[in-house]
N, C-alpha and C positions, 0 to 999 in steps of 0.2 A: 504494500500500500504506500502512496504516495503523500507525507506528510507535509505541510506548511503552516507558518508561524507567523503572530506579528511581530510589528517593529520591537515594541513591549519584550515581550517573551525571548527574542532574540540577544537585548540586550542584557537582560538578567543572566543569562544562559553567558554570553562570552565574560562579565563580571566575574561568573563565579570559576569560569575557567582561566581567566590572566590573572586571578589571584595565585595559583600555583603554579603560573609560567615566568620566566625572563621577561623583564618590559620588552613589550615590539615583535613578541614570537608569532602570535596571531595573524599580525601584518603581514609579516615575512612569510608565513606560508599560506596567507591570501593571495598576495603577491606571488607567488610560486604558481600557483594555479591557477592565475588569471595570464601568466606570460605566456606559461606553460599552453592553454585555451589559446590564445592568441598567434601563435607561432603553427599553431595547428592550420587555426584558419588561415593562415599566411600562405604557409605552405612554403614557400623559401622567405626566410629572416632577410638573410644576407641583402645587402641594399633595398630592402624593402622601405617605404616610407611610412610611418609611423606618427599620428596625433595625438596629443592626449590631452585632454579637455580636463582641467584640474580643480575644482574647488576645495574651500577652505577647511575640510574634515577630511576625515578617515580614508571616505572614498576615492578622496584626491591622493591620499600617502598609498592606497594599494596601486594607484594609475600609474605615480610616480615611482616605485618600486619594481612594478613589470615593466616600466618601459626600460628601469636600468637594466635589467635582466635582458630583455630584447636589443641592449647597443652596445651589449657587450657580445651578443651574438652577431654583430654585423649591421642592424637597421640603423635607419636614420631616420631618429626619434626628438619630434618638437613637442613643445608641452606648453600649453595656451593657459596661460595661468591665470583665470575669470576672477577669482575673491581677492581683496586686499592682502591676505598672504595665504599660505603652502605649508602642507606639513613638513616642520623643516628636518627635520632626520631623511623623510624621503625626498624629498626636494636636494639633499647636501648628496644623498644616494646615487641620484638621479645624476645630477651635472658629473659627480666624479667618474660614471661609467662611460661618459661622453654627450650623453641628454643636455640636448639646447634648447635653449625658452625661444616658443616664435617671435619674430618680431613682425611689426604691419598688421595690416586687417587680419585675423583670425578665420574669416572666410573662406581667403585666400589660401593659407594652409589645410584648409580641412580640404578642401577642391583638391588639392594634389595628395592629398592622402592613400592610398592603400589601403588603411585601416585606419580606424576610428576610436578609441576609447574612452568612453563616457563615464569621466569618475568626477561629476558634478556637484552632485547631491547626494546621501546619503538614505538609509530608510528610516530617519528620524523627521525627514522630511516633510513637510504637509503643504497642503495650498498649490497655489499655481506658480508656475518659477518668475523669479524676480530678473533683471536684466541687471549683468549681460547674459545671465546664465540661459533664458530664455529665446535669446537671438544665438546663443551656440545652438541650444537643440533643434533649432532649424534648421543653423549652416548644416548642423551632422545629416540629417532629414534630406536635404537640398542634394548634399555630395555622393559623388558615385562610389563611396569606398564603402565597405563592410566597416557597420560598426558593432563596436562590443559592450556592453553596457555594465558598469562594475555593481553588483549586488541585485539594485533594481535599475530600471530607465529613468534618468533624473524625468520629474513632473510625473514618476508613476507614485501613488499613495501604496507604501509596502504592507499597511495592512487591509486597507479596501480595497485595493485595483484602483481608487478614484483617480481621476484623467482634469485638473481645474483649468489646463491654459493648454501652453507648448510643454510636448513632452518628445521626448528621444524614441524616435521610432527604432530600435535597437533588432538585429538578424539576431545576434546570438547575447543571452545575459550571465552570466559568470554569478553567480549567486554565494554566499558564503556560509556557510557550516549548515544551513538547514533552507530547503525553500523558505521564501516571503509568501504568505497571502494574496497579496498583490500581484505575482507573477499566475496565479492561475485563475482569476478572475476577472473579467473582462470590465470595464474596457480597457484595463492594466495590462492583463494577459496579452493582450493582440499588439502590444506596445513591444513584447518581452523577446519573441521571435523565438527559437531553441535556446532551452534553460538549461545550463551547464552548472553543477555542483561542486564545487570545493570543498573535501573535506578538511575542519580544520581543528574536531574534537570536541565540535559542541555538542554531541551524542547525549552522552551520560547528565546533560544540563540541562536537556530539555524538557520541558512539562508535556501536559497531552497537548496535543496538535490546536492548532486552531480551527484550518480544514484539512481535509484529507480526499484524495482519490483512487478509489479503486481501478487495480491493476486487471487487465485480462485472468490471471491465475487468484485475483479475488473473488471476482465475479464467478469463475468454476467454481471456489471452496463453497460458494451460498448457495448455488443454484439445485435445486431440488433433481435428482434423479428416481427413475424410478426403479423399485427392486422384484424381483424375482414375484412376491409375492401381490403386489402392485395388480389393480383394475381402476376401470376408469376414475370412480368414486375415490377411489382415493389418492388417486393422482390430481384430484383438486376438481371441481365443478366451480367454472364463473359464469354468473348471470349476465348480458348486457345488457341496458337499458336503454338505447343510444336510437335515432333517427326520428322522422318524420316524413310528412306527405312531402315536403319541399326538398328535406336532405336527407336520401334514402342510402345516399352514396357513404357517410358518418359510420352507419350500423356496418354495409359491408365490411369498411375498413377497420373497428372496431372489432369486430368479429374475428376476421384476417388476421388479425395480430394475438389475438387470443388462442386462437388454433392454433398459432405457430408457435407461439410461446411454452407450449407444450402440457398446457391444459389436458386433465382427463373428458372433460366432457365442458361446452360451450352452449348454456341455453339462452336465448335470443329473445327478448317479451319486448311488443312496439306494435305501430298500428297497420293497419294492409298493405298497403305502397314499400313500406324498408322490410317486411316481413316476407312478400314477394321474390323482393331483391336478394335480402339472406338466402331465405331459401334457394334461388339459382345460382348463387354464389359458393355456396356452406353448404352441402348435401351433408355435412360431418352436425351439423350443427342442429339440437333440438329448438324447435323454435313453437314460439305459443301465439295467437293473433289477439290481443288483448281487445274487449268489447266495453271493458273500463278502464281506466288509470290504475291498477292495483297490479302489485306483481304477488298476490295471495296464493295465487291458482300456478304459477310457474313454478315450481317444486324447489327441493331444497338446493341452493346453492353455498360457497362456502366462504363468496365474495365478490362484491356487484362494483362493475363499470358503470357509470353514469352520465348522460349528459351530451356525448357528442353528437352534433345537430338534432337536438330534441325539442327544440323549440323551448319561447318563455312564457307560452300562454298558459291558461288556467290547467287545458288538460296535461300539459307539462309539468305545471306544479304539483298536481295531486299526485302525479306518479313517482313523481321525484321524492314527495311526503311517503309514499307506499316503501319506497327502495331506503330509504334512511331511517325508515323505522323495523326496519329488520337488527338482528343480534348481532352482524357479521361484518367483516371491515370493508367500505365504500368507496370508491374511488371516483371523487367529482369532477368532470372536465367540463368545458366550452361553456353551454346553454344553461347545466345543471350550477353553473360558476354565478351566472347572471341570476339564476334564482335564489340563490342563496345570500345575493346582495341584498335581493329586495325583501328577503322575511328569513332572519336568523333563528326563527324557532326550528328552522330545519335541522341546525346543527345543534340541536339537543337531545344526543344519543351518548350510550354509554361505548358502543364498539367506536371501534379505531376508525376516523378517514383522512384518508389521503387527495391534497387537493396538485391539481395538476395543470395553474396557469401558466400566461404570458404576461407580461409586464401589464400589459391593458386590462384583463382581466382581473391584475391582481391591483391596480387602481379601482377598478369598482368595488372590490371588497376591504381594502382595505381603508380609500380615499384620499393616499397619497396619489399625487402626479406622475401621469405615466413617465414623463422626464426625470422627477428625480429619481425613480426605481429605477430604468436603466443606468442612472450613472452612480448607484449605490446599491446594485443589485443585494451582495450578502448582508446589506445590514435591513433593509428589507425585508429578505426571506425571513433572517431569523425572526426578527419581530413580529411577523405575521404569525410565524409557528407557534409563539409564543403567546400571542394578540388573540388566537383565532382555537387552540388548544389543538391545531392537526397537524401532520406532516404537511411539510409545503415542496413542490418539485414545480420550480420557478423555471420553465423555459425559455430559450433564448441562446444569446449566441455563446453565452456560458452558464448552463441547465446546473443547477444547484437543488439538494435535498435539505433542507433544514426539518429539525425535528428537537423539541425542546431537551434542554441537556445532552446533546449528541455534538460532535463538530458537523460543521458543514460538511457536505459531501462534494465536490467539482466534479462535472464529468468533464473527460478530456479527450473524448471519441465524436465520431460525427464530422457532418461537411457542410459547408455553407448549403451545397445541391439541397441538402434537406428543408427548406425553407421555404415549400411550395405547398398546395394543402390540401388537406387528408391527412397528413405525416404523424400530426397529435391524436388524430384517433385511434391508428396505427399505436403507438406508445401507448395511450390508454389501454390498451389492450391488452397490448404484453403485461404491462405492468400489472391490470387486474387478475390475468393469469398466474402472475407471480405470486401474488394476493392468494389467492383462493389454492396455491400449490405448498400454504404454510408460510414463507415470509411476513415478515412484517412489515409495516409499509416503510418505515427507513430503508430496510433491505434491498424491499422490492424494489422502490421505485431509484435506488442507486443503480440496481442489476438492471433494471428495463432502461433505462437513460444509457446506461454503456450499451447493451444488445443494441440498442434502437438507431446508436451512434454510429457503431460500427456494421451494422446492416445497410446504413447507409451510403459507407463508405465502397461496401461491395456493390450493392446496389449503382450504385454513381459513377465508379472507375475513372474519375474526372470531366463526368456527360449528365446532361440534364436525367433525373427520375421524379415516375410519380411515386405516390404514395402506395399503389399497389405492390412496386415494386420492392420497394422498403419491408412490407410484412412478407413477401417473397422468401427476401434474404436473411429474416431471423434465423432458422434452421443451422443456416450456416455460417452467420456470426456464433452462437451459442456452440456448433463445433467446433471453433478457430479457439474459443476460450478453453474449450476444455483441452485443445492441442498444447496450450499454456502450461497446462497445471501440472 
């Protein structure tokens, strides 16, 4: 599993480790592994040209450190020194290796660069960057060199991902003794490019995680198999509740992705029109043609989808009332999101749900701005988890699991392609599968965001998909994971 920290926890953790090192050891083999990263991407040192964008902390003394490292390898290494002064141990390091301070526009330099090193700000950092630190991270943005970004990307917030102005659009980021927060949350994350680890001994100092992401070999250890003695029933039964006379297309896909997810049995309750449809769709699929709003009469399930295109009218409501007032854990998507805005006695049940918005959706329940949600997606999620007493699986271009007392969860699978629709009924469905196969909705809905991510990735092979073809390729994402394990 993939863990990350904030700024906070970060710095407790390297205190309690430079208490029992040599002043400057941290540094020094910060510095070691950001040269080290950098020579990589270089590829030949020797005469290569070399920037390094320097502010007045720490992350200025690791920029300054690798670059002496790299000119004494041969490069030729300038160092654009933005704050009034420089860490000066690195900085004396630095010129004695042969490292020259640029002179003239800063621009200029970074334009003939090679390579880039963004050691401007630090992950103490917050707000949007001040100038001139501001007008570098665009020269670096601007320039055609690889840049490398030391810890996080100056202007990225290391424990939100938060983005307030200009930030460094960074290829690769050099991270030190533990991922940052901020590197795998968006709009931070998309800032970070491939995130490169230094080990520097902060292991043993670290508390729990802030967030975490499951690996492929995670996702196999949770996923439910079935044994020798296994039939359908107890390979899990999910209910779906999902379509309409206008969106009959919701239920197939909903369905689709429930069958694929590996469901023992998928019963179907909705009105003629998507009932139709299942049924030409899902020969596999038990399907009921409901004559009221009540899912009484559709036999026992073990965990109900809800919601995809089922409309916000009256008859929507009542059924939506029917499906939440069962024992068993519920999963609310799209329509069933909207009704739950408009009358909260819905979510007064004792079983577990799991809600499964978009930033839009999760403005109408919650009433913040869909703007400030996406540009503070985890703090957010967590509060609505918190706010609202259910799992939250906050979709978007970084799908996040919050669940009260749990770390966040990142998913870090998936392709822009996925962003066309159908796609979330599709995941509703996996995920209710996952539901109703014994996870629990943290579980679940972390396993169905990774399956659904990288379904899509097969699915897509770099080419437009629809949504059919996403619940296609669960099958064989969910093999790929177990190829992991």
């Amino acid at each position: 599993m993939r863990t990350a920290y904030t700024a906070d926890q970060i710095r407790a953790a390297e205190h309690a480790l430079m208490a029992r090192l040599p002043e400057g050891t941290l540094m020094l083999r910060a510095a070691a592994g950001l040269a080290a990263v950098c020579a990589a991407a270089l590829g030949r040192v020797y005469g290569s040209r070399v920037v390094l964008l320097v502010g007045g902390g720490d992350n200025g003394g690791d920029a300054l450190y690798a670059g002496a490292l790299l000119a004494r390898r041969g490069a030729r290494v300038a160092a654009v020194l933005a704050g009034s002064s420089a860490h000066e141990r690195g900085l004396e390091a630095y010129l004695l290796a042969g490292g020259r301070i640029a002179e003239g526009a800063a621009a200029t330099a970074v334009e003939r660069a090679d390579l880039v090193v963004d050691g401007l700000v630090g992950i103490g950092a917050t707000g949007a960057l001040r100038e001139p630190y501001a007008e570098l991270a665009r020269a670096a943005n601007a320039a055609p060199a690889l840049t490398v970004a030391v810890d996080v990307p100056s202007g990225v917030d290391a424990t939100s991902g938060r983005v307030a102005g200009a930030a460094v659009e960074a290829q690769i980021t050099v991270t030190m003794g533990a991922a940052k927060t901020g590197l795998l949350v968006d709009p931070g994350a998309a800032r970070a490019g491939t995130v490169e680890l230094v080990d520097i001994g902060l292991g043993p100092h670290l508390p729990d995680p802030d967030v975490a992401a499951l690996t492929d070999a995670d996702v196999a250890d949770l996923l439910p198999r079935p044994a020798n003695e296994s039939d359908k029933y107890r390979r899990g039964v999910v209910g779906v509740a999902a379509g309409s006379d206008l969106y009959t297309g919701a239920a197939v896909l909903a369905v689709g992705g429930a069958l694929r997810a590996g469901a023992g049995m998928v019963r179907y309750a909705g009105q003629h029109a998507p009932v139709t449809e299942v049924r030409s769709h899902w020969p596999e699929a038990v399907v009921t043609e409901l004559a009221r709003p009540s899912v009484d009469a559709v036999g026992r399930v073990q965990a109900w989808v809800l919601g995809p295109g089922l409309g916000t009218g009256e008859w929507a409501r009542e059924l939506a009332a029917s499906v939440l007032a069962s024992d068993v854990p519920v999963l609310v998507d799209a329509d069933a999101l909207t009704l739950l805005s408009r009358d909260w006695s819905l979510l007064r049940r004792a079983a577990p749900v799991l809600v499964t918005p978009h930033a839009g959706e999760l403005s109408r329940l919650t009433g913040a701005a869909r703007d400030e949600i996406e540009a503070a997606r985890l703090e957010h999620a967590r509060s609505a988890a918190a706010e609202l007493g259910v799992t939250v699986l906050l979709k978007g271009s970084t799908t996040l699991v919050a669940a009260a007392d749990r770390p966040v969860r990142v998913n870090t699978t998936g392709t822009s392609w996925l962003a066309t629709g159908g796609t979330g009924d599709v995941l509703a469905g996996v995920a209710g599968a996952l539901l109703a196969q014994g996870l629990d909705c943290y579980d679940a809905a972390s396993c169905a965001a990774h399956l659904h991510g990288l379904a899509g990735r097969i699915a897509a092979e770099g080419a437009p998909l629809a949504a059919g073809d996403v619940a296609a390729a669960v099958p064989e994402a969910i093999r790929r994971v177990h190829d992991e394990r």
